[in-house]
N, C-alpha and C positions, 0 to 999 in steps of 0.2 A: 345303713349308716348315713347318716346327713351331714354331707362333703363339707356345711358349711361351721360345724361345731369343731370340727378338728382343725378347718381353716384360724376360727376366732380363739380355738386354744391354743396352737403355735403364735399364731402373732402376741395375745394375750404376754404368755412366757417369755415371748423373746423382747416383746417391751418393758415387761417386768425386770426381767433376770432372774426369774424365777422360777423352778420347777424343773421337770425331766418330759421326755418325748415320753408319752404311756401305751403307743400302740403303733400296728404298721401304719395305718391313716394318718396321723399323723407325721411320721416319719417319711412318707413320702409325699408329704406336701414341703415338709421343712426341705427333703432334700431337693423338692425342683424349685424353691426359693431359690439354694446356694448353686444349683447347676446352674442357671440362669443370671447370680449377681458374678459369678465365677466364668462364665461361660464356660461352661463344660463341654456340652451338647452330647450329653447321655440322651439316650434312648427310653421312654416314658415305659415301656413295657419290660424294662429286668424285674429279675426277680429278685425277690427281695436279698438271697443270700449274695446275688452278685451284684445288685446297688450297696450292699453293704460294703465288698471289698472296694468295690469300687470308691470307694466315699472315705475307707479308712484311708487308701492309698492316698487319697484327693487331701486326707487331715491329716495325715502324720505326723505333721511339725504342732499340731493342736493337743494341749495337756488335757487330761480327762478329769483334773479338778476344776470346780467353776474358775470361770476370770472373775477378779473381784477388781473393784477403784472405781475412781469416776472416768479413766480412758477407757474402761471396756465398752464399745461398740455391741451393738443390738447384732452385727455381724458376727462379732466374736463370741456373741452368746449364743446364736446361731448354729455356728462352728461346733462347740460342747455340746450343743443338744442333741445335734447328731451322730458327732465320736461316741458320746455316749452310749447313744443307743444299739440293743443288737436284735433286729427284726426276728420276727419266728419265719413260718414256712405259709402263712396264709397269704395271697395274693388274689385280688380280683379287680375288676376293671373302674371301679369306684380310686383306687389307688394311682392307674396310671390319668384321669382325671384328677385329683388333686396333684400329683406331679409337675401335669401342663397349663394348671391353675395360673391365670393371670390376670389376675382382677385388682 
């Protein structure tokens, strides 16, 4: 996988407002965007089932229909991208690399 196609499809969507997370690479760059604009300070190597909980807990108050208007925030789209999503069970270390992605 090339860390930087998932990086430029997440941003991509989340500038847009458009689209859905399509895979764990992606979803775990989307989620160390929000640990980091959130301060979380998750730990880059969960796995995916408990980055998931973790992240649901962290959204809870976030609808899992898109935000629609001109107030919705590229944050708020963010937000949905990753409520929405539900990781499978693959995991490797290309993952907790985009996670700690800060470029």
């Amino acid at each position: 996988m090339i860390e930087l196609l998932a990086r430029q499809s997440v941003d991509r969507k989340v500038c847009d407002h458009a689209s859905v997370i399509v895979g764990n690479y992606e979803y775990y760059y989307a989620c160390g965007l929000l640990d980091r604009r959130l301060s979380l300070g998750f730990p880059a190597d969960l796995k995916p089932a408990d980055l998931y909980q973790k992240m649901q807990d962290v959204l809870s108050d976030v609808p899992v229909e898109a935000p629609a208007g001109d107030d919705t925030t590229d944050e708020d789209y963010l937000k949905y991208l990753v409520k929405r999503y539900e990781p499978d069970d693959k995991f490797d270390k290309q993952m907790t690399e985009l996670f700690t992605f800060n470029g």
